[in-house]
N, C-alpha and C positions, 0 to 999 in steps of 0.2 A: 787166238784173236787178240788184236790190239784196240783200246776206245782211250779215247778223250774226255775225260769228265770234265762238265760246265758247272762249276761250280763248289762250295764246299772246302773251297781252300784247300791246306795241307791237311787237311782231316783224315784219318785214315778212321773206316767205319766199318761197321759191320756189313753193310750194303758190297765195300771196298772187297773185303775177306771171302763172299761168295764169290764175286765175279771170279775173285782168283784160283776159286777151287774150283774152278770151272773154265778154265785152263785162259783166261782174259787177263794181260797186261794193261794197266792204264797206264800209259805213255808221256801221260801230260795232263794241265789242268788248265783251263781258259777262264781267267778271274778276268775284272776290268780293276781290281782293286788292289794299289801297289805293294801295301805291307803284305797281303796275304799272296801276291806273286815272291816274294821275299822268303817268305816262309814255305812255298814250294820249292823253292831250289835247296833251300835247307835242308829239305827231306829227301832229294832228289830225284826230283822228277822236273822233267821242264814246264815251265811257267809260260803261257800267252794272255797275251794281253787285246790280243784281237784275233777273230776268228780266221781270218784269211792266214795268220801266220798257223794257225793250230791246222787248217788243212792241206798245209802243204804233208804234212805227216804219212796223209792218206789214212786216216784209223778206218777199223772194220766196222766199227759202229760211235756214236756218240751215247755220252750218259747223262744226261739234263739233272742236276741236281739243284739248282736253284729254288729261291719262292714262288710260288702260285702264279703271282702276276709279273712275274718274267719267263714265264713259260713259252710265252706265244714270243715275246723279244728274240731268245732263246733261238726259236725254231726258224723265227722269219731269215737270220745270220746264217743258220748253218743251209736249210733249204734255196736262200740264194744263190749261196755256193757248191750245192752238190742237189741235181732235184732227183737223185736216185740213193740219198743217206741211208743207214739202217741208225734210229737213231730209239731210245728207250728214255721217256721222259715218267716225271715222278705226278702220281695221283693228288688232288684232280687236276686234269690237264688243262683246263682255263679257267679261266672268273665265267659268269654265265654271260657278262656283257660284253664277251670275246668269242662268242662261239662262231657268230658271223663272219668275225675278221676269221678267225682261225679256218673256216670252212672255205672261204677265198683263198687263203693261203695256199692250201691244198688242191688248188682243184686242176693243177699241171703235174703235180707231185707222183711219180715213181716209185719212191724209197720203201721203206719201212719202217711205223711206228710204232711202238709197242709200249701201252701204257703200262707201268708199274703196279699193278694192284695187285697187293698180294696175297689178298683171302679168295681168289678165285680160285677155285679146285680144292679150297682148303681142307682135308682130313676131318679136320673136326666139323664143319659143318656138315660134310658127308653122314659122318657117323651119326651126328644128330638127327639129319632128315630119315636115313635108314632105321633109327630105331623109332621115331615117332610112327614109320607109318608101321614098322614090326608091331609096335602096342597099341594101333587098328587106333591112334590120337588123333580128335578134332581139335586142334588149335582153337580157342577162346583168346587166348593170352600169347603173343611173344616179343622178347625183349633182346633188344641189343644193347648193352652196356661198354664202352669204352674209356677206363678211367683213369690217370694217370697225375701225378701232385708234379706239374710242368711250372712251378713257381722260379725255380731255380735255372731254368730252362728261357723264362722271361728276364731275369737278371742277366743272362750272357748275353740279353742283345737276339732272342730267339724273335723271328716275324709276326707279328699278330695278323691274322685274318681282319679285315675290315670290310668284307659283305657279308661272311659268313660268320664271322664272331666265334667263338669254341667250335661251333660245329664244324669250322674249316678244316681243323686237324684230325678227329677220326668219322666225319661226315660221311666220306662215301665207304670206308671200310665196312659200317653200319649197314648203311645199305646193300651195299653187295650180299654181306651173311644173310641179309632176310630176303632177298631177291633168290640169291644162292636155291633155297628152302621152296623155290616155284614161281609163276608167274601170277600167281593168284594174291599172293602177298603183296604185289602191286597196290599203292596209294588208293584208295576210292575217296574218302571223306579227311580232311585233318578234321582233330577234335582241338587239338590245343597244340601252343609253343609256349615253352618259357624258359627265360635267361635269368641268370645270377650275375653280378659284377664281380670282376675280381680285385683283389684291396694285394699291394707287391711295397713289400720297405726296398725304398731304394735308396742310394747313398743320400738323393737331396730330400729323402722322406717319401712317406706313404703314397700311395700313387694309383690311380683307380683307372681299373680296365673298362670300359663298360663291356658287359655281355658276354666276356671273356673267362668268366668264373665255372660257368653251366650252363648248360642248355639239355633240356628235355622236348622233342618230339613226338605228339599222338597220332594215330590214324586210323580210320578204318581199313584196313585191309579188301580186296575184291572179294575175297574169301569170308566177309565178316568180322575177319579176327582180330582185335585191338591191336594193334602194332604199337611198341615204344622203344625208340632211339632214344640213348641217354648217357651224356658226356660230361665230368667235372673233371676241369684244369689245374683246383684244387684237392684234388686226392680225395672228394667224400663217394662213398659208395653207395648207391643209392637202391638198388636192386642185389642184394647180398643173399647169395647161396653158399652155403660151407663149403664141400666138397675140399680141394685142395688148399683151401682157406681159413681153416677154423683159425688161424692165429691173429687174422685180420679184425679189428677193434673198428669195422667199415669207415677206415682212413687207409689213404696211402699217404703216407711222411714223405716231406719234400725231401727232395736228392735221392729217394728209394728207387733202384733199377728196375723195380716192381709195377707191371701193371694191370687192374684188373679186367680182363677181356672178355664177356662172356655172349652165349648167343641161347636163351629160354626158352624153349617151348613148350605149353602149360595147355592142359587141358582142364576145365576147372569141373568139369562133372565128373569127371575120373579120378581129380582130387593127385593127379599125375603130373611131370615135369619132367624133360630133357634139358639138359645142358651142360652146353659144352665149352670149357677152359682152355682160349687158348695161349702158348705158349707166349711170354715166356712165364715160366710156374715154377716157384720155387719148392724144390724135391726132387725136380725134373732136369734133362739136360735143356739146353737150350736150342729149342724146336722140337719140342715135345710138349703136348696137352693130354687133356684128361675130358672124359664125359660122365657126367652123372647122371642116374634115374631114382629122382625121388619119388614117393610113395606116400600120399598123407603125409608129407614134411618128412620125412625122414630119408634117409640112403637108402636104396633098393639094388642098384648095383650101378659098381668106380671102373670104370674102366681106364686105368694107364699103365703105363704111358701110350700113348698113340702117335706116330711117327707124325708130324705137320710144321715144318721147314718153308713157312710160307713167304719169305724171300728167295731160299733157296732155289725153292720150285719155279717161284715167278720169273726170276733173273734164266733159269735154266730155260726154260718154256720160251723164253726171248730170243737168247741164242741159237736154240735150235730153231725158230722160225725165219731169224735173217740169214742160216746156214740153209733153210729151206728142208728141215727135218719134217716142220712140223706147221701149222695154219698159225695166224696170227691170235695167240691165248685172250689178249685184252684189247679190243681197237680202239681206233680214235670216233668211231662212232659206238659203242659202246660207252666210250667214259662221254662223250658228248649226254650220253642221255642220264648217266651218273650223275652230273653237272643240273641238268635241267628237271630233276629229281630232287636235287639237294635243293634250287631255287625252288621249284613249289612247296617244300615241304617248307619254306622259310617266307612265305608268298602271305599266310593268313597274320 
């Protein structure tokens, strides 16, 4: 198969490297922006500068890698010109004050979209929900944690989210793992929000994010059980279990390829704990985690490596559904409600 990626310049990524092992040439790349057209022919691939030139190509699918809120631009360009595209756009698929436009967009649409989300099916949250209910666990307590020191990631010129603030970058990842775990985990009550700001030296001096440092998430669950989503931009780690980590001083150092990803669930009358690490982990190859069962605080039993290539899988699950292997893994109404999840839980 041959796509078109929108976006991302001459970057070749990791994203780039599964398509390929998964037999996908990208053929080309549709920037609007001229140095980085420049810098694709350098690398050699063809550069468009507008989409009508990019389909005359004919690709088998499009790859949307642009920001958030050029997503719906994105799609309105390519769905003008083809209303039967197979086209794979990156999570979440619109701001929440797009979903309207976005659902009109759609509603002559043929094609195929298949959002990117890559902790759906994920190994490790499998194995965590399988053993919580093996050890017969009432969730009181679970935690999603996604944290990663993107300091340096803000000096290249990286997008900042401006409705969602940190939680725009691993926002619905969060959600999905604790959706993943049942329908019951479902939002009932928020108890609380809160953000940090983030403080960036930049060449003209210090420079303040607001809201962009952390953000933490509470909820009641349907089920009861306190739910907390929880994100810092700055590498603090706020929810620290050992496990594949004891080396961790609950910082992640800016520029570290390190990030810590984890998904808890805590029974506190059992004084018991699941969770699950996922890749990438250092010890481990890359797309591999680890799951823990603590015991009164302690290791009970590690289970790794655990196979969980959750780009791998996602991108795979794509292709074979515009091949017609397979049903659509992530739809556009799925992340639609991803999206209006994230606004309510951003809403008190």
């Amino acid at each position: 198969m041959k796509c078109i990626r929108v976006g991302h310049g001459h970057v070749a990524t990791w994203h780039d490297q599964k398509l390929k092992e998964e037999g996908v040439t990208t053929i080309g790349v549709m920037d609007s922006n001229e140095k980085k057209r420049k810098l694709v022919l350098a690398s050699g691939l063809q550069a468009f500068s507008s989409y009508e030139e990019a389909f005359r190509l004919k690709p088998d699918f499009w790859d949307i890698c642009v920001s958030t809120d050029s997503h719906l631009d994105a799609l309105t360009a390519i769905i003008s010109l083809d209303l039967n595209a197979n086209i794979i756009v990156e999570k979440p698929i619109c701001s929440f004050s797009q979903i309207n436009m976005l659902k009109n967009l759609l509603e002559n649409f043929q094609g195929k979209i298949v959002v990117n989300e890559n902790y759906v099916f994920s190994n490790i949250t499998k194995t965590v929900k399988e053993l919580s209910a093996l050890l017969n666990l009432k969730p009181t307590r679970i935690i999603s944690e996604m944290t990663k020191n993107r300091i340096s990631d803000i000096r290249k010129g990286r997008f900042l989210d401006l409705e969602l603030f940190a939680f725009g970058y691993e926002g619905s990842h969060m959600i999905i793992n604790v959706l993943e775990l049942g329908e019951e985990y479902f939002p009932g009550e928020i108890k609380s929000i809160d953000y940090d700001d983030m403080y960036v030296d930049m060449p003209n001096g210090k420079t303040c994010l607001p809201k962009q440092g952390m953000v933490e998430k509470r909820y009641i669950a349907k089920s009861g059980a306190e739910v907390i989503l929880y994100t810092s931009m700055i590498g603090d780690i706020k929810y620290y279990y050992p496990g594949p980590f004891p080396f961790f001083d609950k910082i992640v150092t800016e520029d570290n390829s390190m990030r810590y990803r984890i998904l808890a669930v805590e029974d506190n009358k059992k004084c018991t704990a699941v969770v699950g690490f996922y890749e990438p982990v250092l010890g481990l190859k890359r797309g591999e985690g680890a799951v823990v069962v603590f015991d009164k605080g302690d290791i009970k039993e590690y289970i790794e490596p655990i196979y969980d290539d959750t780009m791998g899988s996602s991108l795979k699950n794509a292709i074979d559904c515009f091949l017609g292997k397979r049903d659509n893994p992530h739809t556009v109404a799925m992340a639609i409600k991803v999206v209006e999840l994230s606004h309510f839980l951003a809403s008190k």
